[in-house]
N, CA and C of each residue as an Amber inpcrd file, in Angstrom:
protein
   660
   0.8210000  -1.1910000   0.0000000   0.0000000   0.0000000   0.0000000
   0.8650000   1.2560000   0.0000000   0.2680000   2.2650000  -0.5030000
   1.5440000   3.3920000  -0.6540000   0.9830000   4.7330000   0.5810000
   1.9730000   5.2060000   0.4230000   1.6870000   6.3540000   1.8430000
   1.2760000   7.0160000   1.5020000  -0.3190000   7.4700000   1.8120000
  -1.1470000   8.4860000   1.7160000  -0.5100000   9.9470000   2.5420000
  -0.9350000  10.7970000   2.1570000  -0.9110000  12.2220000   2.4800000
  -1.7340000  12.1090000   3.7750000  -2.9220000  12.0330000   3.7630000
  -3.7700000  12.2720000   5.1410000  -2.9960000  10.8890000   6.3400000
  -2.7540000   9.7960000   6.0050000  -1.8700000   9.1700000   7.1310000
  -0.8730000   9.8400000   7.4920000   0.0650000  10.5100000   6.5420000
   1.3620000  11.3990000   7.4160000   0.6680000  12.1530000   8.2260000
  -0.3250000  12.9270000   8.1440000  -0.7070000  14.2380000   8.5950000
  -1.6030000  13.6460000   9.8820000  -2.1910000  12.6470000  10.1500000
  -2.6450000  11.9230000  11.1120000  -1.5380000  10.9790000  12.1450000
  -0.4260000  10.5000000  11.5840000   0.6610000  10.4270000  12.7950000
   1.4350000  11.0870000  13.1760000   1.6020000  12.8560000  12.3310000
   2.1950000  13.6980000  12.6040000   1.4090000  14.2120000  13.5260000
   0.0230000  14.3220000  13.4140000  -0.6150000  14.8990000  14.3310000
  -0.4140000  14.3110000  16.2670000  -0.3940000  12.9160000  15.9390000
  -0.5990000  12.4630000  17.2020000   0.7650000  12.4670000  17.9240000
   1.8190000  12.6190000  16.9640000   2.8900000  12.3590000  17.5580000
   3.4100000  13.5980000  18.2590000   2.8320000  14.9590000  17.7960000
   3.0140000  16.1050000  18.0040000   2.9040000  16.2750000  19.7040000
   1.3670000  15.8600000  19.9500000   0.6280000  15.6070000  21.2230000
   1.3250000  14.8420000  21.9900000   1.7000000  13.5090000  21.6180000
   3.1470000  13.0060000  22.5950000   4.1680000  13.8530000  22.8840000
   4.7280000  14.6770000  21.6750000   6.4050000  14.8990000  22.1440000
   6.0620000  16.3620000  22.8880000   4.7670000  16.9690000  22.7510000
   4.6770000  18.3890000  23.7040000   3.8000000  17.7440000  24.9550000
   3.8560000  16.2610000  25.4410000   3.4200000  15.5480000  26.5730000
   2.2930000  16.6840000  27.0780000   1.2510000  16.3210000  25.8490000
  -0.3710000  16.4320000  25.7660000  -0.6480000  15.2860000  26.1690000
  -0.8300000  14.4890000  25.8520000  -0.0790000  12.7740000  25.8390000
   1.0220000  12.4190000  26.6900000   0.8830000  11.4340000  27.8400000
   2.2280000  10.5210000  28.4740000   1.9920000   9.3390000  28.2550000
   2.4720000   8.4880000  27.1430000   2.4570000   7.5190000  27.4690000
   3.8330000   6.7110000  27.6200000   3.5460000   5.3170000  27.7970000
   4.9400000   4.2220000  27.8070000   4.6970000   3.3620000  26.7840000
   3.5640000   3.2100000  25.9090000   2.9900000   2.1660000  25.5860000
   2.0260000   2.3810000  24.4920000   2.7170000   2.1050000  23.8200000
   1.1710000   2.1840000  21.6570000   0.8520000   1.1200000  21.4110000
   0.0560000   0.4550000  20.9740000  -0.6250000  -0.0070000  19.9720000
  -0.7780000   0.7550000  18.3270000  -0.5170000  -0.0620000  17.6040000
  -0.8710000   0.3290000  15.9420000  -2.0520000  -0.5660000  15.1700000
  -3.1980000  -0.7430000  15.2760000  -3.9730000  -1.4700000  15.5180000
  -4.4330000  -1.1090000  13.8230000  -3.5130000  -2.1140000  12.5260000
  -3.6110000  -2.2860000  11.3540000  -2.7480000  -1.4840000  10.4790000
  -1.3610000  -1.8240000  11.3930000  -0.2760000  -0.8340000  10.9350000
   0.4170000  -0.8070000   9.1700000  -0.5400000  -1.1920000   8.8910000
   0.1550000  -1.4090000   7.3100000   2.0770000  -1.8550000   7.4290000
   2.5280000  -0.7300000   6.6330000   3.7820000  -1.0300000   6.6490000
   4.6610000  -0.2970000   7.5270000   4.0950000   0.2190000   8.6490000
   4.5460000   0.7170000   9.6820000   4.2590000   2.2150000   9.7410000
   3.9990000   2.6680000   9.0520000   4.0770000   4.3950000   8.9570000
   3.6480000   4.6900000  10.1490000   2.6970000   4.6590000  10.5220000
   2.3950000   5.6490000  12.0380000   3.0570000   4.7970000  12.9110000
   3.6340000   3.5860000  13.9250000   4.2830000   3.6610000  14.2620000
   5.9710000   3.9840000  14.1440000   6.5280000   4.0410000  13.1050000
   7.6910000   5.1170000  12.7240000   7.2510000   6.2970000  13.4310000
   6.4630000   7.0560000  12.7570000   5.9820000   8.3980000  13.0280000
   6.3340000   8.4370000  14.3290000   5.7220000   7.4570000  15.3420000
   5.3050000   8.0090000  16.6510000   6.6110000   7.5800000  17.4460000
   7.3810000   6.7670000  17.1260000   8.5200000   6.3150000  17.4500000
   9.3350000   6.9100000  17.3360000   9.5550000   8.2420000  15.9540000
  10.5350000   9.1420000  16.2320000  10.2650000  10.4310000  17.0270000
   9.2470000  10.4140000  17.6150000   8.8080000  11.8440000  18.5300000
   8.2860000  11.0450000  19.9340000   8.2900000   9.7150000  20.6710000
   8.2280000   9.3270000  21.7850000   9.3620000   8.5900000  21.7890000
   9.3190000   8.0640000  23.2480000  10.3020000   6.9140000  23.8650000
   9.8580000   5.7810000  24.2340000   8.2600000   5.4000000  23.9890000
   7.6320000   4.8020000  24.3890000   7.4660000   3.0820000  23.2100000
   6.9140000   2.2120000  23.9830000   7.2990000   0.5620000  23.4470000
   6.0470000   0.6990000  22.4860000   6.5480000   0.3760000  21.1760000
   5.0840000   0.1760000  20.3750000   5.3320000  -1.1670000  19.4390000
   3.4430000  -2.0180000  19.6340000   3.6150000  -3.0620000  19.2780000
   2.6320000  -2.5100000  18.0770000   2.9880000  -3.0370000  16.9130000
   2.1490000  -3.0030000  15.3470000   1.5920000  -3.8150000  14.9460000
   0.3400000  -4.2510000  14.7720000  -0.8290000  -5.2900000  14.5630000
  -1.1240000  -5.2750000  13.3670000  -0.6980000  -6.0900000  12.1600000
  -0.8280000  -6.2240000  10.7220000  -1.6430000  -7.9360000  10.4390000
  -2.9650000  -7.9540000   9.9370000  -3.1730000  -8.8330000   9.5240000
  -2.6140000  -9.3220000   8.0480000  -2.8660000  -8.9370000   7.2190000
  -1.9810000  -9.6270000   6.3000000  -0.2270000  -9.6650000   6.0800000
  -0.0480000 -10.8500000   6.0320000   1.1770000 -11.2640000   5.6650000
   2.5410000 -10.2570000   5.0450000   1.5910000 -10.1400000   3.7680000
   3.0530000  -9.2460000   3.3420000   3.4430000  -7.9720000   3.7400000
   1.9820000  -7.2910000   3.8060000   2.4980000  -6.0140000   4.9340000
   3.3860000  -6.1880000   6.1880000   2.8490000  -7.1770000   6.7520000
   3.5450000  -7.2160000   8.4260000   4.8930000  -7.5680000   7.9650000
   5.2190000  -8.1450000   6.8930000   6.8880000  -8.7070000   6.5160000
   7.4620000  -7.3280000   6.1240000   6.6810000  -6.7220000   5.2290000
   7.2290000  -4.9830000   5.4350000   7.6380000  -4.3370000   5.9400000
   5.9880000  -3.9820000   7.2160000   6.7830000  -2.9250000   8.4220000
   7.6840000  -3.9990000   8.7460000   7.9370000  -5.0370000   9.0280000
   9.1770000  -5.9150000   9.6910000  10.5550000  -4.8980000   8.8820000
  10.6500000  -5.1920000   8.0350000  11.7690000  -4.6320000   7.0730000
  12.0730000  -3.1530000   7.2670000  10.5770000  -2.5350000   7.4120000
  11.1710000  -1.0530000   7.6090000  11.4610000  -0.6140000   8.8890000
  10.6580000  -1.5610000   9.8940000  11.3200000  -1.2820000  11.2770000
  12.4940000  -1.6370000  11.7650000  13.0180000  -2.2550000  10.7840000
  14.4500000  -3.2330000  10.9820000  15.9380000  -2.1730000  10.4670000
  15.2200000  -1.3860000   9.4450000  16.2790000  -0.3660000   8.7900000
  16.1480000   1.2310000   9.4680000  15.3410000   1.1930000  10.2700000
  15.1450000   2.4280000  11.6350000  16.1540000   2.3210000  12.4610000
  16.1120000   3.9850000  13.0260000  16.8640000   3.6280000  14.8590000
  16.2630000   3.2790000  15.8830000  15.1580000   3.0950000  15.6470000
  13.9960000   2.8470000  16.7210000  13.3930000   1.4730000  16.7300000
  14.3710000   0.0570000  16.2250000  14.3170000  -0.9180000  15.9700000
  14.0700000  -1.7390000  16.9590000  14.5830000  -1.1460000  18.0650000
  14.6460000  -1.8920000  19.5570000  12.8570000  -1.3420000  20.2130000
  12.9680000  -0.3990000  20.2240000  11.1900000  -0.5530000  20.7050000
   9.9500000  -0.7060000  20.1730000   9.7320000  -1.3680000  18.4890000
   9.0320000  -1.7270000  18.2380000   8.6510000  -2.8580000  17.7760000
   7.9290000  -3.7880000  17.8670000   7.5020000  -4.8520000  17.5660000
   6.6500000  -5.4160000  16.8310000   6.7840000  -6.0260000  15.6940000
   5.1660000  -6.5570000  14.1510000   4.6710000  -7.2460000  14.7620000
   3.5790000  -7.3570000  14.8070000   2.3780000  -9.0760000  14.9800000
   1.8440000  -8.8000000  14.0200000   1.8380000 -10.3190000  13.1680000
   1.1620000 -10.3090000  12.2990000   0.0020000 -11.0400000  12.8630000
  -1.3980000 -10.4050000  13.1950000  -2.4360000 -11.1370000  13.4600000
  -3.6790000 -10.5290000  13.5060000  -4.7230000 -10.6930000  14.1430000
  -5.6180000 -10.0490000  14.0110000  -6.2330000  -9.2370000  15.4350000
  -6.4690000  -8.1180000  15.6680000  -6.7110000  -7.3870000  16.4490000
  -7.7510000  -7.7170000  17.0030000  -8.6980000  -8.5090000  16.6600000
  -9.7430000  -8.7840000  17.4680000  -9.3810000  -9.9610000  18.0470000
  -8.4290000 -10.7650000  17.8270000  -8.0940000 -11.9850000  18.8340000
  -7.4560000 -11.8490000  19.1150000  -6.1530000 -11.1120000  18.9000000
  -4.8440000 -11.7210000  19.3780000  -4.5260000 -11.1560000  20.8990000
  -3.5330000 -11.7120000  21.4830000  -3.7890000 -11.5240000  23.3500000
  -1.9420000 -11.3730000  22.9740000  -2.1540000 -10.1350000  23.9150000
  -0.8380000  -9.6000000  23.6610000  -0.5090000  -9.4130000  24.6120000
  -0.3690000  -9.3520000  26.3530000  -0.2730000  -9.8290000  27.3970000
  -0.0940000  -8.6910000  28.3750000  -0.1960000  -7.6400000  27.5270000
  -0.2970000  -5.9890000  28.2090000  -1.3530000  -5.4410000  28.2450000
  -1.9750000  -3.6790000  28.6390000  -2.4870000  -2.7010000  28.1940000
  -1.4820000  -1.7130000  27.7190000  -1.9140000  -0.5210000  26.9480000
  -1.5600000   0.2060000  26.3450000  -2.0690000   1.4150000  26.5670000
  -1.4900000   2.2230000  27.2050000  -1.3880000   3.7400000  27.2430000
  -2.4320000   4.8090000  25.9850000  -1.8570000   4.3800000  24.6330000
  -2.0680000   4.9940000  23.3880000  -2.4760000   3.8880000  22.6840000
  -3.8560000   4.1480000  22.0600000  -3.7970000   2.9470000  20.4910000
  -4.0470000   4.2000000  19.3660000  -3.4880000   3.4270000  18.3460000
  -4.0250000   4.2490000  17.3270000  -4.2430000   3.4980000  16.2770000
  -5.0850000   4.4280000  15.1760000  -5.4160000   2.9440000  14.2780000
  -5.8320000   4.0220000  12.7090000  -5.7880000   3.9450000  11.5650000
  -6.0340000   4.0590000  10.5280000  -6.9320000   2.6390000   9.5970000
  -8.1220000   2.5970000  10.0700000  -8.8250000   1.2410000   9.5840000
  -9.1750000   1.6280000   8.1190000  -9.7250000  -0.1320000   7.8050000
 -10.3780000   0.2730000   7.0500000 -11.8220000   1.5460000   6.5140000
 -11.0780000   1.9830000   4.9740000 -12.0550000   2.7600000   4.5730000
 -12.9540000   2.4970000   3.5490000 -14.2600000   3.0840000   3.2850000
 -14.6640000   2.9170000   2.1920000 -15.6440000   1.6850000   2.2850000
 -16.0580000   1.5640000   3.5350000 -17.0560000   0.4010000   3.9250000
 -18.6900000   0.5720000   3.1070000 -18.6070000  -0.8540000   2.4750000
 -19.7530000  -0.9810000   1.5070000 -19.8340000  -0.0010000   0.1820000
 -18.0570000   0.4410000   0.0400000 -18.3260000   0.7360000  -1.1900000
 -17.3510000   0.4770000  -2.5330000 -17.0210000   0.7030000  -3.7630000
 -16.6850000   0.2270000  -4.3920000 -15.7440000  -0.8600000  -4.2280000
 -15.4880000  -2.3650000  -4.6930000 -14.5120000  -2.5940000  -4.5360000
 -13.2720000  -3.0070000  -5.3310000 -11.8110000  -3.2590000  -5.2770000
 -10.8350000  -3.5250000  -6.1640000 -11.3760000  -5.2910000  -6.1700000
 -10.1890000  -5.5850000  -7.5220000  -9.6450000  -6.4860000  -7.8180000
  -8.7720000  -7.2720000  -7.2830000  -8.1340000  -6.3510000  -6.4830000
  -7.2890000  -7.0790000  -5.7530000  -7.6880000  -7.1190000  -3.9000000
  -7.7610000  -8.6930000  -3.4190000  -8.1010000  -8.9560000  -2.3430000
  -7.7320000  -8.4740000  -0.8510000  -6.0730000  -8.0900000  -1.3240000
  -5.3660000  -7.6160000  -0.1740000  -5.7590000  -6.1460000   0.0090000
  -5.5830000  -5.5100000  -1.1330000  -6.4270000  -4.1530000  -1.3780000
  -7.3890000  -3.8940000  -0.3880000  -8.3620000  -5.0450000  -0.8560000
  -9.8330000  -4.8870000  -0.0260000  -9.4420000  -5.0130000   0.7990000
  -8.9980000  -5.7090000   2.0200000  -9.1310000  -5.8680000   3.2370000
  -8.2580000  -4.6240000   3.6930000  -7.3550000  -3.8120000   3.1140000
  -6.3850000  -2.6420000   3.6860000  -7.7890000  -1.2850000   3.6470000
  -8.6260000  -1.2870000   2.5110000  -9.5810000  -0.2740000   2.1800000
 -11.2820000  -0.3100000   2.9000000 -11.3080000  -1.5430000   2.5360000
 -12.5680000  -1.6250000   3.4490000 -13.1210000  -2.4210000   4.1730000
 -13.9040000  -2.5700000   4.6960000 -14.9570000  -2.8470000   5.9410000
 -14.7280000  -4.3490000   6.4420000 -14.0050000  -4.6190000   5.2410000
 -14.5180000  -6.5370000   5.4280000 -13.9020000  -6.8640000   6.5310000
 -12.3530000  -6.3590000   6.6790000 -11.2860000  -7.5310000   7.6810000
 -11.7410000  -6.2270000   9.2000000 -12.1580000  -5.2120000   9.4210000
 -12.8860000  -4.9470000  10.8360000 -13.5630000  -3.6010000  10.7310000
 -15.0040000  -3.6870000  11.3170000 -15.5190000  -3.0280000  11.0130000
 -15.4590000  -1.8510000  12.1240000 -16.0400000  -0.7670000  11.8740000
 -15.9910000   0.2880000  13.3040000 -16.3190000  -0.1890000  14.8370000
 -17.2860000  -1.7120000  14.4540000 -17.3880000  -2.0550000  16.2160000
 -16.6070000  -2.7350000  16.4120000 -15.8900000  -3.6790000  15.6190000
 -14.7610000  -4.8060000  15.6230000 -13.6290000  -3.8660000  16.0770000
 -13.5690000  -2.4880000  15.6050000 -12.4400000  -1.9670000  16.0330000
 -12.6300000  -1.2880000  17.5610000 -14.0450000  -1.0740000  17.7010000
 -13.8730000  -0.6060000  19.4820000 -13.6950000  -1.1180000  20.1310000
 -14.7170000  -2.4640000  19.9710000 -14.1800000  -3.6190000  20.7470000
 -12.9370000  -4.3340000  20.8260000 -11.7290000  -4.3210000  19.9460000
 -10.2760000  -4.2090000  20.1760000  -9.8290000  -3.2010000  20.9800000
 -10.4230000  -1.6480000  20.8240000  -9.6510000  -1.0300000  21.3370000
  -9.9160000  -1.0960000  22.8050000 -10.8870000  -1.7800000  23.0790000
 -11.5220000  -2.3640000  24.1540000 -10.8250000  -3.0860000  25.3260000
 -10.3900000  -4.4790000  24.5370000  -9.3770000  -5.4070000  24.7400000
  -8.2790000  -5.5360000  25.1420000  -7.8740000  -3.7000000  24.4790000
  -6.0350000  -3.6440000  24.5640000  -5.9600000  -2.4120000  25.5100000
  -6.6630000  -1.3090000  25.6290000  -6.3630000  -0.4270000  26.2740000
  -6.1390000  -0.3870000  27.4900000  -5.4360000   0.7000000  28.1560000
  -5.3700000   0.8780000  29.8920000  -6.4430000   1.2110000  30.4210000
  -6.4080000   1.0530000  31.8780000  -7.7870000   1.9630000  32.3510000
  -7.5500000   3.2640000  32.4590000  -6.7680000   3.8390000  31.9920000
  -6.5440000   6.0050000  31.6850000  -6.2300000   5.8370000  30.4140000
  -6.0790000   4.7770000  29.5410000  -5.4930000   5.0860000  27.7980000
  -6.8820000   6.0110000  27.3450000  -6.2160000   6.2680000  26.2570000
  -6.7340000   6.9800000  25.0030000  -6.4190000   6.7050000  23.6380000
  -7.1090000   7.1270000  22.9090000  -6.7140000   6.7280000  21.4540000
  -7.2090000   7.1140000  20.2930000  -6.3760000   6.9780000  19.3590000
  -6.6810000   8.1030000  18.0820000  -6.9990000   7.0520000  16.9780000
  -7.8480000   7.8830000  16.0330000  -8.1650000   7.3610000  14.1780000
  -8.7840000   8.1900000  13.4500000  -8.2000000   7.7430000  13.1220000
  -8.2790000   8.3880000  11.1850000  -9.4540000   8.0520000  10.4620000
 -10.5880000   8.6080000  10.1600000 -11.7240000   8.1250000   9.5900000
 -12.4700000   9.2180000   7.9760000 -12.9640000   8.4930000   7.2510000
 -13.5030000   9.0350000   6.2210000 -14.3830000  10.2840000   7.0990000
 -14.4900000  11.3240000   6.2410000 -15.1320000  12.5450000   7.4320000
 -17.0500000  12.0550000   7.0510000 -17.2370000  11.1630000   5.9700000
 -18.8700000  11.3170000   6.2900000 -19.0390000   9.9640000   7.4050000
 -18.3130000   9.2310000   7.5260000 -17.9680000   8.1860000   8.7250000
 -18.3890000   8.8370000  10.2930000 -17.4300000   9.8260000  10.2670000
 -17.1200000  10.3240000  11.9650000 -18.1640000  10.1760000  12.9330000
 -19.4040000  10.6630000  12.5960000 -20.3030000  11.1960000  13.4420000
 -20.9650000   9.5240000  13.7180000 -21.3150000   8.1040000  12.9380000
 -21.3910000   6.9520000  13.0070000 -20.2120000   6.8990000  14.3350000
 -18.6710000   7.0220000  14.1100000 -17.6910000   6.2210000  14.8970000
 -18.2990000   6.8420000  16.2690000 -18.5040000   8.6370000  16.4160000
 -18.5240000   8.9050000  17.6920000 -19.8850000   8.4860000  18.3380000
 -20.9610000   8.2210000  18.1430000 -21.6500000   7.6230000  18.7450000
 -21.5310000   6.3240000  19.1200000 -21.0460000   5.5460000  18.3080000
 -20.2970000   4.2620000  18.8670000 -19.1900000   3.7290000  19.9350000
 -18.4960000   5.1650000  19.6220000 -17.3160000   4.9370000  20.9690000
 -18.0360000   5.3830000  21.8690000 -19.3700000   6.4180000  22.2910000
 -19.7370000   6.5240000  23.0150000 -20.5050000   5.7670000  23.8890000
 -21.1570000   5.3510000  23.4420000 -21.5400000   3.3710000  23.6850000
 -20.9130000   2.9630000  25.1710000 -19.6910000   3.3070000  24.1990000
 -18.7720000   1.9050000  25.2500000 -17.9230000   3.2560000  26.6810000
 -18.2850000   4.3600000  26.3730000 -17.7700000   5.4920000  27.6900000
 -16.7100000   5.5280000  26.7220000 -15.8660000   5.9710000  25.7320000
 -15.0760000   6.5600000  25.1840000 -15.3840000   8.0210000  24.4990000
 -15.1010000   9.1860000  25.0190000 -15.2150000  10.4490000  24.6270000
 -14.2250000  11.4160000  24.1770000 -15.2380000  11.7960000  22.9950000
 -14.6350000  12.9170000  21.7620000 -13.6470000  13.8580000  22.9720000
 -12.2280000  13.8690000  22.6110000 -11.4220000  14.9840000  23.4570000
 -11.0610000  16.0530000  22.2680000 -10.7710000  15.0780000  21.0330000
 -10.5870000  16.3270000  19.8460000 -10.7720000  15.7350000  18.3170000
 -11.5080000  16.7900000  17.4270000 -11.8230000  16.3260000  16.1840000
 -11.0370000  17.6630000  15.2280000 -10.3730000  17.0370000  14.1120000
  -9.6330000  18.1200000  13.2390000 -10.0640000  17.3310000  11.6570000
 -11.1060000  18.6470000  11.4770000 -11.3280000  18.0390000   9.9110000
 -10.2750000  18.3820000   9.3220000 -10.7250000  17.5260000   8.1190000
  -9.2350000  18.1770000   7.1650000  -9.8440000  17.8330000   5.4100000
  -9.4780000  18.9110000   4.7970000  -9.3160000  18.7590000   3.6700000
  -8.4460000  19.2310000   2.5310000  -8.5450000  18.6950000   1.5480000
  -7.2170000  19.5670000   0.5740000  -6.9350000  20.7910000   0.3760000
  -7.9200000  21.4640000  -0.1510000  -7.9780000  22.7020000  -0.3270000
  -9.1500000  23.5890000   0.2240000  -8.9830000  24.8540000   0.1950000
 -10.8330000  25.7470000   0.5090000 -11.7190000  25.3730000  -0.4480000
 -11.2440000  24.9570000  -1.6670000 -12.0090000  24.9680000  -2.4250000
 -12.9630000  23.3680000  -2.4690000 -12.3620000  22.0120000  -1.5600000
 -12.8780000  21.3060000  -1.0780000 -13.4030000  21.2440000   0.1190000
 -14.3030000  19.7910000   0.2260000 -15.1500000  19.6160000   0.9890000
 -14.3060000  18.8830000   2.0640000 -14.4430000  18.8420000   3.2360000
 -13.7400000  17.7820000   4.4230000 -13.9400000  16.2790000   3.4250000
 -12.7990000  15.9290000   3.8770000 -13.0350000  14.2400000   3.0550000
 -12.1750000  13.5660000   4.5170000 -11.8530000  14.1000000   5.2520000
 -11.2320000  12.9940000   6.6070000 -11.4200000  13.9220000   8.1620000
 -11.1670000  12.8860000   8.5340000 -11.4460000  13.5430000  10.3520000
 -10.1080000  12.5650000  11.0520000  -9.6320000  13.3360000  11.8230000
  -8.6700000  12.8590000  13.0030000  -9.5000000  13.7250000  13.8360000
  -9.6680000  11.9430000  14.9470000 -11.0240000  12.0250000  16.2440000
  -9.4420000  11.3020000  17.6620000  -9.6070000  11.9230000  18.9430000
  -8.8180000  11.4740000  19.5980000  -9.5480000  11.3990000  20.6810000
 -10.0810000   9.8920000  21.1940000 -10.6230000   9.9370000  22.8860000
  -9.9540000   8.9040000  23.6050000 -10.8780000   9.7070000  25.1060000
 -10.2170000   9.6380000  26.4030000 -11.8980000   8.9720000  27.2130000
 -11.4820000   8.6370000  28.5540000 -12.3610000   7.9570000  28.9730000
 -12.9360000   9.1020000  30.1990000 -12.6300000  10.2680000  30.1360000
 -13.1620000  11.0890000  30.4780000 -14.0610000  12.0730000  29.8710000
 -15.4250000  12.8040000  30.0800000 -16.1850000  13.5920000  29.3840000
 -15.6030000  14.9930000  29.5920000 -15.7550000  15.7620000  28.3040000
 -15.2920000  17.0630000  28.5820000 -15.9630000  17.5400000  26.8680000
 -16.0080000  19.0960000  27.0170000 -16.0690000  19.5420000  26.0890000
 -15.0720000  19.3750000  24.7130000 -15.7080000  18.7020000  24.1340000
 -14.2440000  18.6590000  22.7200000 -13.4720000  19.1930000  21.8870000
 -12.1480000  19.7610000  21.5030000 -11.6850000  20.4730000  20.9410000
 -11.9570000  20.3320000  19.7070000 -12.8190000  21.0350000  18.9280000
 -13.0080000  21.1340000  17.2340000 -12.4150000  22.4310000  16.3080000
 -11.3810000  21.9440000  15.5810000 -10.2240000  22.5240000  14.3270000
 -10.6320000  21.8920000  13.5100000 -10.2930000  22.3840000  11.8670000
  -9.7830000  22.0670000  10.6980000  -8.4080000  22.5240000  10.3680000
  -8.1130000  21.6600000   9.4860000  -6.8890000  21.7640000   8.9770000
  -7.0950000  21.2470000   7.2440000  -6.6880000  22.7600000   6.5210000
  -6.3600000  22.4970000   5.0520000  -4.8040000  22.1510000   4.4180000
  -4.9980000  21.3350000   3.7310000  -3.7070000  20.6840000   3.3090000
  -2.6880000  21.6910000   2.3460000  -3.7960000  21.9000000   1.4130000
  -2.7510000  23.1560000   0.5910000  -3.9380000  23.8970000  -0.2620000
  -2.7330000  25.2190000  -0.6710000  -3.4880000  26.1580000  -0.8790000
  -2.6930000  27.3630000  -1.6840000  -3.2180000  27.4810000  -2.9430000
  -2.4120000  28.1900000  -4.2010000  -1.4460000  27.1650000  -4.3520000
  -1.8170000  25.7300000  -4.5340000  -1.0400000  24.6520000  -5.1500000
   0.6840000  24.7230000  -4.2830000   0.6310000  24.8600000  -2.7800000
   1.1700000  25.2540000  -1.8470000   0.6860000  24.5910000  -0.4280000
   1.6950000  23.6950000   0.0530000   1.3500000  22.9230000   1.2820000
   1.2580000  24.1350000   2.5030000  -0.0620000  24.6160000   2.8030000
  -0.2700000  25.4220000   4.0470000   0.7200000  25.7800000   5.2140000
   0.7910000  26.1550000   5.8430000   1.5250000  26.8320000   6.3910000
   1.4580000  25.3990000   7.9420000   0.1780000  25.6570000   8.4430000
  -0.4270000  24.5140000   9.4230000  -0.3670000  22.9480000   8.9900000
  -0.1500000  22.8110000   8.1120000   0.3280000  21.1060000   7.6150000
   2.0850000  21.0660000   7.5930000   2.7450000  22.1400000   6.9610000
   3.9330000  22.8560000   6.6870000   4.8990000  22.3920000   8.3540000
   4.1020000  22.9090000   9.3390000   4.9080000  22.5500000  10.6250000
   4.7700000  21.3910000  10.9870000   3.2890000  20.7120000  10.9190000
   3.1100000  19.4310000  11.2270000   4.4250000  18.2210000  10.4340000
   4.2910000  18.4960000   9.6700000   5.1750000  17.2760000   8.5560000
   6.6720000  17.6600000   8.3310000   7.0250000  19.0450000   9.1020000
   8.6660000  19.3260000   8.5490000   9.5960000  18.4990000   8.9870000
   8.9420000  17.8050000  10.3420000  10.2180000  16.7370000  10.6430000
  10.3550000  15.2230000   9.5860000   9.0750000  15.1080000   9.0990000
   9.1810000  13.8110000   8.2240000   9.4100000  13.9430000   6.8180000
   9.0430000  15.0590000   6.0320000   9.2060000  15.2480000   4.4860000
  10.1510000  15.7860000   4.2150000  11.3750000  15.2480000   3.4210000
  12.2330000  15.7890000   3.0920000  11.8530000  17.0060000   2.1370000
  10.7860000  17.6230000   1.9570000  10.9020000  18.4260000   0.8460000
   9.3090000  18.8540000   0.9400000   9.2000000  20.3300000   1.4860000
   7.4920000  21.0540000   1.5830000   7.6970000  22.3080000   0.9390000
C-alpha cells in the first residue's frame, strides 16, 4: 500500500501531542499498521514501546523490514495477526489505528487491497471492541476516519464510555469539501476540541500542515 498524504498528517498529528506531553504515554498499539508508517511516526517523537498489529502477511513482513532499517528498531515490535483476537499480554497507554475505509463501497480487484480499504477484515465495532481489549484503564486513542464516517464512529465509541477529546477536519484545499477527520478519545467527558486543517493552498502545502510534517518530508 503506498503512503497516503492524510496518514502522514494523522501520525504527525498524534505524535506532536506526545512529544509536547499532551499525551504521556509508555505504551502504543498500531492497531492495522500497514507497513509501519504511524508507528515510525510516533517512534521518532516518543520513547515509548510500540507493538504493530498487521493482519496480512506481506504487509507485516514490510513494516518488519522497515522497522528493521530504523533507529527505533529496539522498541518496536510486528504481529502479524488479528486485532480482534490476538492476546498480547499488556495494556496500552495509546492505540491508534487508521482502519479500514470505504465500507460498503466500491470494490478492487485485488483482495489484499480490499481488506487494507474496506470494511470486510474490521468493522468500526470490531475496532472498538479491540480497542476495548487492549487499552489501559486512563489510555486513550486516536483514528483516522472518512469525514462522512465520523459522526457513526462517535456515537459508537460513546456506547462503550469513550469520549470525543478532539476532532480536526481536514481537507485539501478551501475549495474542497472535508473528506477525513482525526477524532482522539479519552475515557473522560469534557467539552471537545473542534479545528480544521487544510492541506494546501495556491497549489502550496499550508503553512499549518507545513509545521506538522517538517520533521518527516524531506521536501514542503
Amino acid at each position: 500500500m503506498k503512503v497516503c498524504t492524510d496518514a502522514c498528517l494523522f501520525g504527525a498529528w498524534v505524535a506532536e501531542k506526545v512529544d509536547r506531553r499532551e499525551i504521556t504515554v509508555d505504551s502504543i498499539l498500531d492497531i492495522g499498521c500497514g507497513t509501519g508508517l504511524l508507528s515510525l511516526m510516533l517512534a521518532q517523537r516518543s520513547n515509548a514501546v510500540t507493538d504493530a498489529i498487521e493482519i496480512d502477511e506481506m504487509a507485516a513482513e514490510q513494516a518488519v523490514e522497515n522497522i528493521d532499517a530504523s533507529p527505533w528498531k529496539n522498541r518496536l515490535q510486528v504481529i502479524c495477526g488479528d486485532a480482534r483476537t490476538v492476546h498480547l499480554g499488556r495494556k496500552y497507554d495509546l492505540i491508534i489505528s487508521n482502519p479500514p475505509f470505504f465500507e460498503n463501497g466500491l470494490r478492487s480487484n485485488d483482495a489484499k487491497r480490499n481488506i487494507a480499504l474496506h470494511g470486510d477484515a474490521l468493522s468500526f465495532e470490531e475496532l472498538v471492541a479491540a480497542v476495548t481489549k487492549h487499552i489501559s484503564p486512563d489510555g486513550i486513542f486516536a483514528v483516522l476516519l472518512p469525514y462522512h464516517r465520523k459522526d457513526d464512529f462517535i456515537r459508537l465509541a460513546l456506547k462503550e464510555k469513550y469520549f470525543l477529546e478532539e476532532e480536526v477536519s481536514v481537507r485539501q484545499t478551501p475549495a474542497h469539501p472535508y473528506f477525513r477527520s482525526m477524532l482522539l478519545f479519552g475515557m473522560k467527558g469534557s467539552t471537545p476540541l473542534q479545528t480544521s486543517l487544510t492541506i494546501r493552498e495556491n497549489d502550496l502545502y499550508t503553512k499549518a500542515f507545513a509545521v506538522l510534517l517538517e520533521d518527516y518530508y524531506l521536501k514542503l
